[in-house]
N, C-alpha and C positions, 0 to 999 in steps of 0.2 A: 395669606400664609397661615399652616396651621402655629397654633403658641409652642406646640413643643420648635419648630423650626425659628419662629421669631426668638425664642430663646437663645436658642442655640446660635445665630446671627447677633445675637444681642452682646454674647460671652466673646465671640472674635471680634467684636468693635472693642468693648472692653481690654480685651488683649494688645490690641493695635493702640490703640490710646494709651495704655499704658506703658508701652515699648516704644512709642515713637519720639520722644526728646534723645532717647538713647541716640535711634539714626539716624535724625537732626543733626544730632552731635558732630558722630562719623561725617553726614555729607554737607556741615559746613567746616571741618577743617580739608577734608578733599577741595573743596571747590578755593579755601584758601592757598590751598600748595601748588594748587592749578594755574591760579593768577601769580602767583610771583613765578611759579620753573616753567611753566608752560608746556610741561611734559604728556606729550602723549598718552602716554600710559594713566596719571594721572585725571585727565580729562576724559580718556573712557571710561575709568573706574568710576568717577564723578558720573558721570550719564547711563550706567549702568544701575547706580546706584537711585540715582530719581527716576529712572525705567521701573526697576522693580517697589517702590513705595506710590509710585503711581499708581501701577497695575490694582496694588493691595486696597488704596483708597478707594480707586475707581468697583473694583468687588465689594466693596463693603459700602457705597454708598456717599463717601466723604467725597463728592466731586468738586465743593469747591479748593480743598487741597489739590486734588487729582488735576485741576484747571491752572493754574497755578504751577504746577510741576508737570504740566505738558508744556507750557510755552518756554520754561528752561529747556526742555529735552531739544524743541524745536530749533533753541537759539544755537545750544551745542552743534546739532547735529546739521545746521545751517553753517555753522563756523567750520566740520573737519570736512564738509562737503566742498567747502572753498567759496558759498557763495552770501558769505558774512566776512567783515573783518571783525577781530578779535576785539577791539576797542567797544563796538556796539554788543557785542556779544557779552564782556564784562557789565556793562551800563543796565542791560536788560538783565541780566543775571541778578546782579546786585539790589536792582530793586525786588525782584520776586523771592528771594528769599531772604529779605530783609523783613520782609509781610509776613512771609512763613514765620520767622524768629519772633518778631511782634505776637504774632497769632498766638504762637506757645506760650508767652508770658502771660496770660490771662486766661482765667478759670470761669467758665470752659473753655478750652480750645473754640475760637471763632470758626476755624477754618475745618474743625471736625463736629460737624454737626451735619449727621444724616438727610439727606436729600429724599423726603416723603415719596414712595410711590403712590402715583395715583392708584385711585378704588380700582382700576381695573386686573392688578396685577393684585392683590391680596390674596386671591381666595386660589393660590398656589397649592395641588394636593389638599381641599377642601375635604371634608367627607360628603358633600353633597354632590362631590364631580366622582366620587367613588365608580359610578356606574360607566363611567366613560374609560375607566383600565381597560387596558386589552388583554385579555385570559384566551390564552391558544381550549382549543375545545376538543375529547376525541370523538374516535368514529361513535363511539354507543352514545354522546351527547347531540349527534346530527340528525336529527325528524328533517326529511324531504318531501314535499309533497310535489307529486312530477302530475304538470295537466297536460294531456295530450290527446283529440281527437281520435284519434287512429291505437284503437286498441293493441295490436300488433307489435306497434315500436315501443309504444307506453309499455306494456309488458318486456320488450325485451331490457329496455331498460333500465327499468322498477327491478329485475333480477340481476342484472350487472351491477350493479352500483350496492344491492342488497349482500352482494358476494362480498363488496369489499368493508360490509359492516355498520352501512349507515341505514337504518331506521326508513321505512318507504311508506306513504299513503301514494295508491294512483284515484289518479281524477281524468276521467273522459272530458269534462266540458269545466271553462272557467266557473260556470253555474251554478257547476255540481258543487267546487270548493268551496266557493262564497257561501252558500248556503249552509253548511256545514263550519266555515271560519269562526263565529262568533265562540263555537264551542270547543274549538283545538288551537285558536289564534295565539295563544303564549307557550304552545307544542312542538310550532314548526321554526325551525332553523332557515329553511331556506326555501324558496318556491318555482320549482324548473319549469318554464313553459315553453313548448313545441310551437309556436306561433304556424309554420307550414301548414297542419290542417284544422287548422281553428278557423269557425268560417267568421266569425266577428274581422268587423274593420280594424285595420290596425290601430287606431285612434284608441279603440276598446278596448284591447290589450296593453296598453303603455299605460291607459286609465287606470287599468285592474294593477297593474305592475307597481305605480306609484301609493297607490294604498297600498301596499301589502306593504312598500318602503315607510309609510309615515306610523304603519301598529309595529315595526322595528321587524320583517321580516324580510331577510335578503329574497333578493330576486336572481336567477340567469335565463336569458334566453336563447332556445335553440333557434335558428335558422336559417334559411337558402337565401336571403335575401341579404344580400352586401351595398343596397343602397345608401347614397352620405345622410337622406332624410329620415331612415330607419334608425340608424347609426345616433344619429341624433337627437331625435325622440327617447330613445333606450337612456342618452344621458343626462336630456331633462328632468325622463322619468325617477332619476335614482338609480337605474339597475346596474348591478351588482359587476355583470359579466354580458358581454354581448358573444355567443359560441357561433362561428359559421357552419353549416353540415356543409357534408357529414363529420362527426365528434367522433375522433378516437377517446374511445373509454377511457386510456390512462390521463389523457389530454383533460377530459373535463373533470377525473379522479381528481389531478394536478391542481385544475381551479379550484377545485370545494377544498384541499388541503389549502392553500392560497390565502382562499377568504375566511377561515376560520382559525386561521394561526395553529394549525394542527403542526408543523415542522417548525413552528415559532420555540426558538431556546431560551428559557428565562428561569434566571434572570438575564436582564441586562448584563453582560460585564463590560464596564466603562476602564479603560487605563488611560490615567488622567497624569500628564507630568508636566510638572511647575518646581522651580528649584525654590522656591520660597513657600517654605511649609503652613506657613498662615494660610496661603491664596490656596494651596493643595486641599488641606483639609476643610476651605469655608465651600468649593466644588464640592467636595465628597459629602459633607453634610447636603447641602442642596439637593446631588442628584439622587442621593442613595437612598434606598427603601427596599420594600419588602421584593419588589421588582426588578429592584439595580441594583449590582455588586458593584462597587466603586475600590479600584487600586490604585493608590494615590502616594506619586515619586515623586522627589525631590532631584534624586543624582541620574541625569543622563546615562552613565555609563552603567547601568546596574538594568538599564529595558530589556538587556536580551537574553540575560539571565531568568529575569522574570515573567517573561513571554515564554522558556520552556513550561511553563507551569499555569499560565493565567494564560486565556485566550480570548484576546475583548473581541465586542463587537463596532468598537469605534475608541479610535484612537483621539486624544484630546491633550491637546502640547499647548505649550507659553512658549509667546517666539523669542524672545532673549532672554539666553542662560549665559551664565559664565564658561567661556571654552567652547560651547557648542551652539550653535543658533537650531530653534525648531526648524527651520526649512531643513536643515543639515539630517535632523533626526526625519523629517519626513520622507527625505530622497532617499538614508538607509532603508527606514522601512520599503519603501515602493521598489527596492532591488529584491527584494524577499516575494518570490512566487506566492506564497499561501496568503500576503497581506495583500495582495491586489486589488480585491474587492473590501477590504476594511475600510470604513468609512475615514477618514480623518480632517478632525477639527482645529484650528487654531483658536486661542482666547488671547487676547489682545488687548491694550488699551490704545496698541494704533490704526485709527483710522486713517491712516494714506493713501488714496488710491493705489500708489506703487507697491505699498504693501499685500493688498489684496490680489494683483495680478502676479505679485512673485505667489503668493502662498499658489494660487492657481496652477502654475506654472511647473511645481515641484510637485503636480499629484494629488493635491490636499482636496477639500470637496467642500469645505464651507469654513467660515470667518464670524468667530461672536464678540462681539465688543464686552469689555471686560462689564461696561455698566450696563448691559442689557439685564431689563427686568428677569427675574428668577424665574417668570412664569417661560417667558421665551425661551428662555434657556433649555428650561426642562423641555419644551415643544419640538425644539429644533434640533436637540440630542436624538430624542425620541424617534422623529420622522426619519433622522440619518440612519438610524440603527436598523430601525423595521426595513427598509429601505433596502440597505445594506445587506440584510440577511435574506431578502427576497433575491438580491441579484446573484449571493454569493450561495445560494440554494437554488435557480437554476445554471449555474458554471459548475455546481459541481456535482449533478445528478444524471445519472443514467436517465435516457427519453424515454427510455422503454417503461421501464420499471420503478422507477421515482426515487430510487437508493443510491448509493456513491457509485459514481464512477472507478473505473481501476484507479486513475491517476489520484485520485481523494482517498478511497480506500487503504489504499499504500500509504499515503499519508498521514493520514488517521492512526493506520496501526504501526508506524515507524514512530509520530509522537506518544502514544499510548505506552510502545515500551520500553520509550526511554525517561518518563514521571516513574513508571513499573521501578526501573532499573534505580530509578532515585529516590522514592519512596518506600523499596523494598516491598511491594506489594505483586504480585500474580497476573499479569495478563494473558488471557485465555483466547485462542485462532481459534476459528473454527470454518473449513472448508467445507464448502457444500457443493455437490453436483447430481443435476436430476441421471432418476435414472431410465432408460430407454428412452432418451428424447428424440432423438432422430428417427425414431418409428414411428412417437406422437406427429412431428413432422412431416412424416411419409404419410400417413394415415387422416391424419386431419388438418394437414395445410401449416403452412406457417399463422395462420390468424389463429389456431389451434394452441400451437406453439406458444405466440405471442402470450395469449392467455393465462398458461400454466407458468409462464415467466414473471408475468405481471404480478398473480395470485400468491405466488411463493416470496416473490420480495414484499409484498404488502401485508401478506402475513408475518415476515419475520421484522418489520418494521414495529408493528403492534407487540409483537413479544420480547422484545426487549426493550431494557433504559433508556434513559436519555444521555447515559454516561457512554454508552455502548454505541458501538459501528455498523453500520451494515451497506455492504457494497454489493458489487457486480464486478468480479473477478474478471469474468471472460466470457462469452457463451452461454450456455448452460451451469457454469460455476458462479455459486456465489461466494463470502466472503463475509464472516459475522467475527470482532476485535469486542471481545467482553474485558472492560477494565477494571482491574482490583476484586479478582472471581477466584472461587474455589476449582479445580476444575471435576470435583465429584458433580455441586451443583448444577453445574451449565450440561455433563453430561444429562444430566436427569433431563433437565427444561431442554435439551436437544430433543431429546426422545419423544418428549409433550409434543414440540413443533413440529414434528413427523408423525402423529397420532394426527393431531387435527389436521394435517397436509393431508394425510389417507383419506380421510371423511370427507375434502371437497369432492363434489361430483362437477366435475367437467361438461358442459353440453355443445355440439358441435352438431348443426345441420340435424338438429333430433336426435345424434348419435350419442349418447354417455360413456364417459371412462374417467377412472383417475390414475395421481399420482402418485409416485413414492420419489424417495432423494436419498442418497446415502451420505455421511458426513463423517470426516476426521475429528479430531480436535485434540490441540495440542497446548502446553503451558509454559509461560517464559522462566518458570523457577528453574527448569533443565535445558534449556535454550537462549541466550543468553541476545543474539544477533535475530534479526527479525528475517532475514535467511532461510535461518538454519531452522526458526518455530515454522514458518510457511512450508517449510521443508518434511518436516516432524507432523503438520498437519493433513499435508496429503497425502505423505508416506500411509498416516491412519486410514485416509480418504480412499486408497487403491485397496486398504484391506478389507473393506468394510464392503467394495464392491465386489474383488473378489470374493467373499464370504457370503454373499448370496441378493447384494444391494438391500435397501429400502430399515438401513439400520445405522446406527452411531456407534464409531469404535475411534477408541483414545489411543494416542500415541503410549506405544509401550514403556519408556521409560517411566511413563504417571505411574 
């Protein structure tokens, strides 16, 4: 671990050591009023109470306390189960925290004395594992170099993929790269290869493919061949993607966004709740960094407040709170559509089998032991989250086009204006529809079509934030939710994104043409309902077309 975080772990041990005769205190007079009323209520308070000091130990390392106050928890919870009598239950009690009380009287605490992790787990957020972050990349960061025998395809798509902004070297023959590698080999991002008319044995290409893997240059391959021997050469070799032809262009668009974390949102945002603010904030230090937001709750009831406003990418709950059990906060969440795909974590200090099948059971997606090294920790977040944003980025994207679907889009700009509405800041609609597409259509096919659909959303993806929306409405309509905007500015950079729209040139069977799109746009300062703005947006959008198409006009109340 780096010192600044050993520090910082160092200061909650501290904290915990010095606070803990206090709850000593508390949970040996509970466990005294336990034994003489034998009240209910009293002996879950008791077992609540060594639930949650366990939990804290077990995070910070004190596990031979933590050990200690799992075999009470057991005996407790052996006793309201029915399958202990109370008598042995008192016998085992009384000696483990007689040990605990002993422990305390002597300096240092016997029983809080940090549990060394092994040399493996140290170098947690090293700066030597620096280079192992994942940094989403954009399109003007991606050099492709595409090998392909057959001049014809290699060109057609060396220009496709060039449309959508990524950098192209072609190459006729592996030969030709290789020979040329040594002096562009820290240039290229990724390396496509057409295996179908490569007349090398396959052997020679899986060769060529694994190098390019071991100097850190992604691989995909194209090809007709769907054999299991293929298939699996390609995963000895490293490679990246295996693409079967024929490749829809947005299809292997989709990959290369995929592999280079181009749709990847970061930071992380982690919401983290534990009612015991020690254990909240010693998570939040751990995970948080220049890559992780971490929001870190204490009180159950205050999540859905703070869910208008925070939108994690993995959920991470403590399973016993007072009033509410995590599984209880997991099943709310999993009634809530938009959290479907959110990843969610338990942290725990019980390992039960039973418990791991309930967490299961209610939704949840993965189990960390509260004493799991820090390195794990951070791994197993990590992999959920990228994970999670992969699955929850194809559910909620148009096939066509790679942008929100209606049913996200709605969504999108339904929470956008209601932060607006609470923030008191401006969110900006902005409807868009091409114009004369049903000619393009008639004239040069739906694959035509397809094209100017694909281009237009890929272009307005690149032109806006990452705070910002962008859907697929309907058809030929798209759907751009600019949050916290002027709406003077976004008119301007409308007008920009229909300038450079004009300049693509469209190719079709040797035939050229382009587009144009007319667009509304409207603002929630005089719109109040996400309605009546959508309303106000196209109201703009009908004038703009009656006005002559291929122009941007704002709703008249602006």
């Amino acid at each position: 671990m780096t010192s600044k975080l050993e520090q910082k772990l160092a200061d909650f041990r501290v904290t915990f050591i010095s606070e803990f005769n206090e709850k000593l205190t508390v949970l040996v007079a509970l466990w005294s009023e336990a034994k003489q009323t034998l009240s209910t209520d009293t002996i879950r308070q008791f077992r609540f109470e060594v639930h949650s000091i366990k939990g804290a130990s077990s995070s910070l390392n004190f596990l031979a306390l933590s050990d200690k106050l799992n075999i009470i928890e057991e005996e407790i919870s052996g006793w309201q189960d029915k399958t202990r009598h109370f008598e042995q239950v008192i016998s085992t009690v009384d000696t483990q925290m007689n040990t605990i009380i002993e422990a305390s009287k002597t300096t240092p605490n016997t029983l809080l004395k940090v549990k060394e992790l092994s040399s493996n787990y140290k170098e947690l957020r090293d700066p030597s594992n620096i280079n192992q972050e994942i940094i989403p990349k954009s399109y003007q960061e991606i050099r492709i170099a595409i090998v392909d025998y057959n001049k014809t395809t290699l060109s057609v798509n060396a220009k496709f993929l060039a449309e959508f902004g990524f950098i192209i070297d072609q190459f006729d023959s592996i030969e030709q790269l290789d020979q040329v590698f040594d002096q562009k080999a820290n240039s290229y991002s990724l390396v496509l290869i057409d295996t179908d008319n490569i007349p090398n044995n396959k052997q020679q290409i899986f060769t060529f493919a694994a190098k390019m893997n071991t100097l850190n240059n992604d691989v995909f391959i194209l090809s007709s061949s769907n054999t299991f021997e293929d298939r699996v050469a390609a995963v000895r070799a490293k490679v990246n993607e295996y693409l079967l032809k024929p490749v829809n262009i947005t299809t292997l668009v989709s990959k290369i966004r995929k592999n280079f974390k181009i749709d990847l949102i970061r930071p992380y945002r982690i919401l983290l709740l534990d009612d015991q603010t020690i254990v909240g904030n010693f998570y939040k230090t751990l995970l948080e960094d220049t890559h992780v937001e971490v929001l870190a709750i204490s009180q159950p009831e205050t999540i859905m407040v703070e869910l208008e406003s925070f939108h994690p990418d993995v959920f991470m709950l403590d399973m016993h709170m007072p009033n509410i059990s995590g599984i209880e906060v997991a099943r709310l969440l999993r009634q809530q559509a938009k959290y479907d795909y959110v990843p969610i974590i338990f942290l725990t200090s019980d390992d039960n089998i039973n418990t791991k099948l309930e967490v299961l059971e209610c939704g949840a997606d993965d189990v960390i032991l509260k004493n799991t090294p820090p390195k794990i920790i951070v791994q197993q977040v990590d992999s959920r989250i990228q994970r999670g944003q992969e699955i929850r980025y194809l559910a909620s994207r148009d096939s066509l086009t790679g942008v929100l679907n209606h049913g996200q889009i709605m969504e999108s700009a339904f929470h956008a204006l209601r932060l607006a509405s609470r923030q008191h800041k401006p969110t900006v609609v902005v409807m868009i529809d091409l114009d004369h597409f049903k000619a393009v259509n008639d004239e040069y096919g739906h694959v035509g079509g397809d094209k100017v659909l694909i281009s237009l959303g890929q272009l307005l993806l690149q032109s806006v934030r990452d705070t910002d929306y962008v859907g697929r409405y309907g058809g030929e309509e798209f759907m751009v939710v600019f949050s916290d905007a002027d709406p003077n500015v976004i008119e301007s950079k409308m007008n920009n994104i229909l300038t450079s729209f004009l300049h693509i040139n469209f190719t079709i069977a040797k035939q050229s043409f382009n587009c144009s799109f007319s667009a509304g746009l409207a603002s929630s300062t005089h719109h109040k309902k996400l309605s009546e703005l959508i309303s106000a947006a196209d109201s703009a959008l009908y004038k703009a077309k009656h006005g002559g198409r291929s122009q941007v006009c704002v709703d008249e109340q602006e």
